[in-house]
Every structure is written in C-alpha cells, then in structure tokens.
N, C-alpha and C positions, 0 to 999 in steps of 0.2 A: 676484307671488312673495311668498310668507310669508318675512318679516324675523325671523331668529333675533340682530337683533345683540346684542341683550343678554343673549341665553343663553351668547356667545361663552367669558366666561371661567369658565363656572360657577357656581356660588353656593359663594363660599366660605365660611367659618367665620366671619370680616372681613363678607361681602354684607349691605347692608343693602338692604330692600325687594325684593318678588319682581318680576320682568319681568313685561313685557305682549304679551302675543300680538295686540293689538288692532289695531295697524297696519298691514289688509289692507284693500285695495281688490276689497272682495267686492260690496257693493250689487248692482251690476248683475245678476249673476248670480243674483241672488235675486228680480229685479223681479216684483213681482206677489204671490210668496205672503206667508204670514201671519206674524206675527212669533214667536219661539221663544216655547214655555213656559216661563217664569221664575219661581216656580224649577223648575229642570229636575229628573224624576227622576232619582236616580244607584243604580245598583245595585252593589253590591259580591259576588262570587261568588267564591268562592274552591273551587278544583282543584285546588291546589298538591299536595298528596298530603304532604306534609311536614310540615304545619301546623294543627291547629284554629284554630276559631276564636277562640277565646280567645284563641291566641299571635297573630293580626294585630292590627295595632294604626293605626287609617287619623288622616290631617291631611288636613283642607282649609283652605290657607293662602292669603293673597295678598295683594290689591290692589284696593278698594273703584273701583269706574272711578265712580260720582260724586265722592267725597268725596277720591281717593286716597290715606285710609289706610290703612298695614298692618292686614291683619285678619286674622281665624280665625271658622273655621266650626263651628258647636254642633250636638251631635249633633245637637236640635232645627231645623236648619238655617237659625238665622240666623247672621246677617254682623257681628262684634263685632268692633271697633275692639282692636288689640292695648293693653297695657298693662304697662310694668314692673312693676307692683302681681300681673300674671299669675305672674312669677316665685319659685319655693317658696323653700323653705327650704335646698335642695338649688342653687340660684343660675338653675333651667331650668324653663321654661311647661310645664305637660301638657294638652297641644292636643288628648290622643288621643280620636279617637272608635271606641270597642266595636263587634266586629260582633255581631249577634244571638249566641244560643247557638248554633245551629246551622240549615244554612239560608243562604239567600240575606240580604243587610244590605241597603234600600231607606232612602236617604237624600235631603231636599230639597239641590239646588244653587245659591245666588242667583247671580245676577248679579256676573262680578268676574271678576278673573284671577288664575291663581295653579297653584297644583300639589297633586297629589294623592297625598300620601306615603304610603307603605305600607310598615311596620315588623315585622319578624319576629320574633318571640321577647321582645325587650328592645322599652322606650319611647324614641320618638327625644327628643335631648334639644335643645329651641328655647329659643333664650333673648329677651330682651325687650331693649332697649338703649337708647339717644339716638344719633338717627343725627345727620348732618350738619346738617339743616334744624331739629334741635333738638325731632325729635317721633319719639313711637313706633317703634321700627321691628326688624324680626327679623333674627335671626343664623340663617343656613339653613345645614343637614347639607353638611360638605365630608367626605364618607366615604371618600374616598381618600387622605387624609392622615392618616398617623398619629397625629396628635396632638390631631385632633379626636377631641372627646366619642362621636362616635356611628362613629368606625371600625370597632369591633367588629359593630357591629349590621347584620344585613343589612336593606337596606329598597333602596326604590325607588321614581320617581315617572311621571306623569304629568304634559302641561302642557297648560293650558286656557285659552281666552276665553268667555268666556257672555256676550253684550252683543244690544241692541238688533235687533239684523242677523243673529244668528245664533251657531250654537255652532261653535269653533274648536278641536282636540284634535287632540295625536300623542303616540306614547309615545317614549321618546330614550333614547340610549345615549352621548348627546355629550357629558357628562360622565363614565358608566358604566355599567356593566351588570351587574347584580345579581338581579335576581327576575324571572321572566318576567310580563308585564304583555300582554293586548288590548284593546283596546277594540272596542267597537259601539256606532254611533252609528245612534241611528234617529229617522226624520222625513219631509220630502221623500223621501228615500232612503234605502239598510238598508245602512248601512257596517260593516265591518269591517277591523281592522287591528291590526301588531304582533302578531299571533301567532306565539309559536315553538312549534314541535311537538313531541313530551314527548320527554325527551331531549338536547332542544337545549341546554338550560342547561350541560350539561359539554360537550357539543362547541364551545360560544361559549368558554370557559373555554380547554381544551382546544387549540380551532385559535388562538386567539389568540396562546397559549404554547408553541406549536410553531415558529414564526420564532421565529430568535434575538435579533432588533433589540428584538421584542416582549416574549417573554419576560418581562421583567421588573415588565409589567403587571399579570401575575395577583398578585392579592390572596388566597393561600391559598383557601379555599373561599367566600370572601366575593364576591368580585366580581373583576375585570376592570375597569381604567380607560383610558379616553382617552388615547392618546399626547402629547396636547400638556402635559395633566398629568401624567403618566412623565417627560417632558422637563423640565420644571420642578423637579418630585422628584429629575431626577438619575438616573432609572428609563430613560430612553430617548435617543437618540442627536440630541443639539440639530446633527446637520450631516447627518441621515438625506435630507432631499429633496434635497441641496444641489446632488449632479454634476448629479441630473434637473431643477432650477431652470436650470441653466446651460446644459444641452441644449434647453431651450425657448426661451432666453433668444438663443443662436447660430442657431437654425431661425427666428424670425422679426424676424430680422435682417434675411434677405432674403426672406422672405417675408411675405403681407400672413394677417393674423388676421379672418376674419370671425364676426362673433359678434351671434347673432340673439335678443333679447331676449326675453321672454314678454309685452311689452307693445307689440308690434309695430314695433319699432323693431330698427335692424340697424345696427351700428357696424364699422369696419374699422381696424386697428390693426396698428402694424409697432415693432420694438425701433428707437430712436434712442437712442444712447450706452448709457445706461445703464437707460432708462425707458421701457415701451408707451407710446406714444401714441396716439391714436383720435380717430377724427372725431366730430364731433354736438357735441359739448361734455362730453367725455367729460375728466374731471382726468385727468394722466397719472398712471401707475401705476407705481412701482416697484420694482428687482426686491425680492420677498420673501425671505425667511428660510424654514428649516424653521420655528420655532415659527408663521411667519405664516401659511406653508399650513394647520398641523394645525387653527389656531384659526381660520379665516379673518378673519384680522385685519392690523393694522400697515399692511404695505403692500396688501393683500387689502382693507382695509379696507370698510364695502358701505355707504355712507350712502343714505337712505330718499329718494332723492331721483328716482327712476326715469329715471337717466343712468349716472350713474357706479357706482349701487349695482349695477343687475343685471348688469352688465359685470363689475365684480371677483366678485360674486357666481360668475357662471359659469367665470371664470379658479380661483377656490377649486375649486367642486368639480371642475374640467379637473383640476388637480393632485392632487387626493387621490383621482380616479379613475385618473390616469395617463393621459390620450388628447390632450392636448396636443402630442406628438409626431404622434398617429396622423393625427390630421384638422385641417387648418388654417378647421374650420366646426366653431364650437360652438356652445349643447353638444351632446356626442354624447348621442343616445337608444339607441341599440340597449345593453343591460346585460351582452350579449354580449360587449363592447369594453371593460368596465370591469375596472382594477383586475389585470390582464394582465402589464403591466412590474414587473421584479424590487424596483425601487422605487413603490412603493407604499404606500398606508394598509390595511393588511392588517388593521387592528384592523374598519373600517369594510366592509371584502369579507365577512369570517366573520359579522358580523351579518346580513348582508345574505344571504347562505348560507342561514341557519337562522330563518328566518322563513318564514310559509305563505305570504303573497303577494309573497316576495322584496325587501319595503321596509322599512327603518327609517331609524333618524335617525343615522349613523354619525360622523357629523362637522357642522358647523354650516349648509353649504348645500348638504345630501341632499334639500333639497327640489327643486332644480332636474333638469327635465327631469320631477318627478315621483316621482322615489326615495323618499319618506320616506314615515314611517307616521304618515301624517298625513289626518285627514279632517275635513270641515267641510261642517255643512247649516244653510238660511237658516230651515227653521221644526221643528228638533229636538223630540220628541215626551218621549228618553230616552236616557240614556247607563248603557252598563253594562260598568265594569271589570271583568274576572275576572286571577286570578293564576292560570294554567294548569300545568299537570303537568309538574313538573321532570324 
C-alpha cells in the first residue's frame, strides 16, 4: 500500500521540505526487469484551451533521496540544492521553468521526490528558509488559505518518486483541486491516469458546491479545497462525521470487524469501551474525530509499519467512503457501494465522478482497494503530464 502519511496535512505555507513517495515495498513486482531511465523524459503538453504557453509556468521541487536536500530542478534538468541566496529582492525563489513557445515542452527528470507544480497565469511564489535542522529548506504553496502569497494564482501539482526501482506518480486532490492534470506513464507498461474530461473542471467546482455542508469549499473560480482544510479555515462543519463515527462505533460493539490487509494478512477487531481492538498485534485504535477521518490522521493514524498501518489505513478510507456500516469485511471493492450514505466525503465522490478512469486521490488513503490515480512502473521509459481541456 502507497503510504500518503505525509501528504496528510498538506504543505503549508509553514511546511518545510517536500515528502517522499519512496516508501513502497514494490521490488518484487519488478523482479527481473531493467532499471528506470534516469533521467527520465518529462513531457509537458498543454490542452487547457485557456492558456498559452507562455502563461504556464512549471516547478520541479523536492527531495535529493541521496543527499536529502531540498532542491529544484533547472530547466537544464539538473538537481540544485535549494539556497536562501535563491531568494530575490521581492523576498521569493523563481523556480519557474518556461515551456517552449509553442508546442509540446520535453524536460530531463533526475532522480528525487518531489512535485510538479503547474502555475497559470502569475509565478508561484517559493520562498527559501532555515528549517529546523538548520539547513536549506522551502516554503511550499498552501493555495487555500487566504493569506498565503499564491491564493490568487491558479496552479496545481503532481507528486512523484523517480528512484532506483522504479517511477512512482499520482495526480491529487487531497489538498485541492484546481487545474486538470493526467498523466502517462510509459515503460514496462502504457499507464494512464487522472484524466478529467473537458468540462469537468466546473462540474468538480460545481457538484462540490451543491451540498450545503460543502459549499463553502469553493474558492470562487480558483479551485475547490479539501474538507479537512475548510474545517480548519472554519469553512466546513468540524462534527460533520460525528453521529456516522458513533453509528460505527455501536455496530461493532457487538459485532466482529474483519479487515483483509493487501499484504496478506487479515485482522479481526470489535469496539471495547471506547477503542477497536484487533488481533495480530494490531495498537488499539481510538474512536476518531471528524477532522480525523477527513485527514486520516490522530486516531486514523497509519504508521508504516505493516500492522497497524494498513488497518487504520482501510478504517480511513471505510469512513470517508461510508461502507463501514454496510459490510462488516473490509475494504469494500465494488465503487458501486461508495460514498452512498447521506454522511459522507462528497468532496472525494465528485472527484471520483469526473474522471476517465473513475480514480483519483480524494482524500489521503484513496489508494486502498485501488481508487487513486496513481501509477507506478519498475523500468519507466517516459512521463508526460498534459493540462487537459477545461
């Protein structure tokens, strides 16, 4: 199971250093072929119908995985070490790399982790900082907060691992959703994913801000945020899961939870007092909060530890699909069963809605059972983002 935990709260304006996607136990699945090209070609193609080229403006940021530090990628496609010396006169790095005049943009990609920002119109504005450990480190776009620098601007990201083993990529809406983004990944095999079909962009807007709980997500014509940060903001309803937390909470009480891991392992768990408990060696879980379902965090908590992690793992997204009532065996697979009950994460349904191959990243453990838009090959040949037709 791909580990989102540190994508959990987002990158705030505060985040210093970008996460790492690195922490999958893929090897096997690759045994035998050859190792990825490094640097990988990155294509950049732009459909947006809204946009020249000139107005996008691309970042490749991240996370050096020999060295680990912050860095940024040159147009030229190497891997440079961030620097507060990067910061203008204006107090913020200009990271951006040009696409072509017109035309496809073909970019080298090294080795590293990090995201792939895509800015519209305006430059996103990165600043350079001293992080905790007293070295380098970036201030990343928190666009749904008002008071960040780059609220106005619409952009959007991708997030990646390029390592030794292979190329790791999904496109995400778990902090927000803003520009339509796909990828294709090619290699081993000819992936594609996150594509929304033209039009979708206001109906993601649109069905989001139709519930009224929701509502108060849409960011004018900018984007659509994550309910757990609407909650935070004050924008969303911090006791929204709560009577369906309690309704889960009474049902297996007396009833036993079965929950089938993706690493072949199978735990069974029942409500005592106040806290799941589960066999295998499973920490006991307690009950969560709404902010804990949205972010799958607190008591959701998923440590990388392949016991306790995919266990809360699957209890997040039982909750924010709704089917913890329905089936005492999870998770459910069938997406027919998702998202059904009146409480619900309706922000993470309408993404899911308006996509071609009905996956994206809706909330932080969409990856279970499969949902998310996410793909990964052990000997990558080529990656090519396009921003598709609004």
């Amino acid at each position: 199971m791909l580990s989102r935990r540190s994508f959990l709260g987002g990158v705030s304006a505060a985040a210093l250093a970008v996460p790492v996607l690195g922490g999958l136990s893929t090897a096997p699945a690759f045994a035998g072929r050859r190792a990825p090209n490094v640097p990988l070609p990155l294509t950049i193609v732009n459909q947006s119908g809204q946009f020249d080229n000139a107005s996008i403006h691309v970042y490749v940021v991240g996370t050096n995985l020999d060295t680990g530090e912050q860095s940024r990628v040159t147009p030229d496609g190497q891997l440079v070490p961030v620097s507060e010396s990067d910061n203008g006169s204006d107090g913020f790095a200009d990271y951006a790399i040009p696409l072509q005049g017109s035309g496809d943009t073909t970019l080298d990609l090294p080795g590293m982790s990090g995201r792939i920002y895509f800015a519209l119109g305006d430059k996103l504005k990165f600043k350079v900082v001293t992080g905790g450990d007293g070295k380098p480190a970036l201030q990343y776009p928190a666009g749904w907060v008002d008071s960040d620098p780059n609220y106005g601007i619409l952009h959007d990201t991708v997030e990646f691992t390029l390592k030794a083993d292979g190329m790791y990529c999904n496109t995400t809406m778990v902090d927000m959703f803003s520009v339509p983004l796909s990828i294709h990944l090619q290699g081993a095999e000819d992936q594609t994913t996150g594509t929304v079909p033209a039009g979708g962009r206001e109906r993601i807007l649109n069905g989001v801000a139709e519930h009224s709980d929701f509502a108060g997500l849409r960011q004018d014509d900018l984007r659509v945020i994550a309910p757990g940060h609407g909650l935070d903001l004050g924008k969303f309803p911090d006791t929204y899961y709560d009577s369906y937390i309690d309704e889960v909470w009474s049902k297996y009480q007396g009833t036993q939870l079965r929950v089938d891991t993706d690493n072949g392992k199978v735990f069974t768990g029942q409500i005592s007092g106040d806290t799941f408990q589960f066999d295998g060696g499973v920490q006991p879980i307690g009950k969560p909060s709404t902010r804990d379902v949205l972010f799958c965090d607190g008591a959701l908590a998923a440590p990388n530890d392949g016991i306790t992690g995919p266990v809360a793992a699957i209890l997040g997204a039982g909750f924010n699909r709704s089917i913890l009532l329905d089936s005492a065996d999870q998770p459910g697979t069938d997406p027919g069963g998702f998202y059904r009950h009146d409480i619900t994460n309706h922000y993470s349904k309408v993404m899911h809605e308006n996509t071609e191959d009905g996956k994206a990243y809706g909330f932080a453990f969409d990856d279970v059972a499969g949902f998310a838009s996410y793909v990964q090959d052990g000997a990558p040949t080529s990656i090519t983002v396009t921003l598709t037709p609004w």
